[in-house]
N, C-alpha and C positions, 0 to 999 in steps of 0.2 A: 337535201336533194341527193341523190343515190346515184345518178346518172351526169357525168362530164358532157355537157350539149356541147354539140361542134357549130360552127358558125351559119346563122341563119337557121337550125335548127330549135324547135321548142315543146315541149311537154301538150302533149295533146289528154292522155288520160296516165296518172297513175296513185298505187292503191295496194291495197294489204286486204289478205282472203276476210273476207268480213266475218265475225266472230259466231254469228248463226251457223257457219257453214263448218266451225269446231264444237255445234251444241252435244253431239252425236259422245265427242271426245270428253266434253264435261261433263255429260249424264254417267256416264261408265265410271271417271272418276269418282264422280261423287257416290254412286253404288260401291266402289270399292271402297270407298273411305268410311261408309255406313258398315260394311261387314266386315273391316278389318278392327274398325270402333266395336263390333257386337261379339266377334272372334276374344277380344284382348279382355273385355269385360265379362263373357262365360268363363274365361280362362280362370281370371285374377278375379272373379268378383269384384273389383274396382270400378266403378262407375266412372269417377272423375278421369281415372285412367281409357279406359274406355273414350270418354268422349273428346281427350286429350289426339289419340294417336288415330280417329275418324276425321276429329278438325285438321289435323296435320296433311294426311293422307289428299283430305278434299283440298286443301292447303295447295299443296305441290299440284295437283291435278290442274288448280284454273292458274296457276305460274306456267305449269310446262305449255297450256295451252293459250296463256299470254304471249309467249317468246315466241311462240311458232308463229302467232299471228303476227307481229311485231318485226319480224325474223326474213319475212319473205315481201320482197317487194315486185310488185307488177307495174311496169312503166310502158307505155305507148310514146314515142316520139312522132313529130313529122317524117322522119327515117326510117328511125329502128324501133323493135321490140327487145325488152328486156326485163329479164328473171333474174333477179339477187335472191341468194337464202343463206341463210344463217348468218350468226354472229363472230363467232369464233372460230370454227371451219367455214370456209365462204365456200357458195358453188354461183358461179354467173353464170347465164346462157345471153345472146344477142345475137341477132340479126337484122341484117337490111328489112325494110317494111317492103320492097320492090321483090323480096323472095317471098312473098308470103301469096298464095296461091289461091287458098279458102277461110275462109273465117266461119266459122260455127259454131255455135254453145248445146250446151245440153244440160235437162233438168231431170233428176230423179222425181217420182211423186215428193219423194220426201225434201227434196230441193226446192221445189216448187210452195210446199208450206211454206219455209222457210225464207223464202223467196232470195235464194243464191243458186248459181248455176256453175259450171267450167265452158271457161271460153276457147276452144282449141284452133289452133295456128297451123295450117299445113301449108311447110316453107319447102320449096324446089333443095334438094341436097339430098344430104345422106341421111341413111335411117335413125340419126341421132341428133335427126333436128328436130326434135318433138317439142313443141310452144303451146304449153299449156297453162291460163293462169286458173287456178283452183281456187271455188270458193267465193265467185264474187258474188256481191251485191247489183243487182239489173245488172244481169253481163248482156243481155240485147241492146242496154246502150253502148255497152264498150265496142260492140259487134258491128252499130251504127258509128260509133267514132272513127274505127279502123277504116272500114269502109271509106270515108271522107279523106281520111288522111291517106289510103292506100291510091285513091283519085286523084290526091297533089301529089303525090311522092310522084307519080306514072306522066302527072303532066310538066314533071321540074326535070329540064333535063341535065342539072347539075347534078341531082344525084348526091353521094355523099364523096364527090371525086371520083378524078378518071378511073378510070377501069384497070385493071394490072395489063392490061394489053397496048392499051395508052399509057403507060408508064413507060412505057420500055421501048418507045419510038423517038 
């Protein structure tokens, strides 16, 4: 689990950009790994070479696009929303689900084949709260989770603790 729940809090939806939504990333790959394989064998006349440093090439293409999927995680709580990425450089984004203002997805045609969408988060703050999870799989269900959970969050008037304004009385 990627997320420290706080008390009375629990996992409503979470998930990693579904692997259709990096097909885009692995066709290109694997087009470079064919003409770097077809580059290296006009060069050397080597065949086996050739098809040595195309396997390679396609090789790292579907690793790079394993980690990435791997790499990024999208979590819905009863609370918050939360973005982890990476492994080794970490970037987190979170916030209260009670800042969250609109929920909307959107599909390219070529999304829509594929059938993965971006589900975007427009939270109350500053212009650096951008909550986007890219890549999912049925993001109108996550759109309908939020929804639900955005309807408890609004009727719990615990909240996730008092307020900084109530702190300080």
């Amino acid at each position: 689990m990627s997320v420290d729940l706080h008390p009375g809090e629990e996992i409503i939806f979470q998930g990693h950009p579904s692997w259709r939504a990096l097909l885009a990333f692995y066709i290109k790959g694997v087009g470079i790994g064919v003409v770097l394989g077809a580059l290296v064998w006009l060069i050397t006349q080597q065949t086996g070479l050739g098809i040595l440093v195309g396997a390679i090439a396609i090789g790292i293409a579907v690793l790079v696009g394993f980690i990435l999927r791997v790499a990024t995680v999208y979590t819905v709580t009863s609370r918050r929303l939360h973005i982890k990425r990476g492994i080794v450089a970490r970037k987190v984004q979170e916030t209260r689900l009670d800042r969250v203002q609109n929920v909307n997805y959107e599909q390219s045609v070529f999304q829509r084949l594929l059938q993965v969408g971006d589900v975007d988060f427009d939270t109350a703050g500053t212009d650096d709260s951008d909550f986007t999870f890219v890549g999912l799989s049925q993001p109108e269900e996550v759109v309908a989770q939020v929804d639900r959970a955005t309807g408890v969050a609004s009727a719990d008037p615990q909240g996730l603790g008092p307020r900084d304004s109530e702190q300080q009385q």
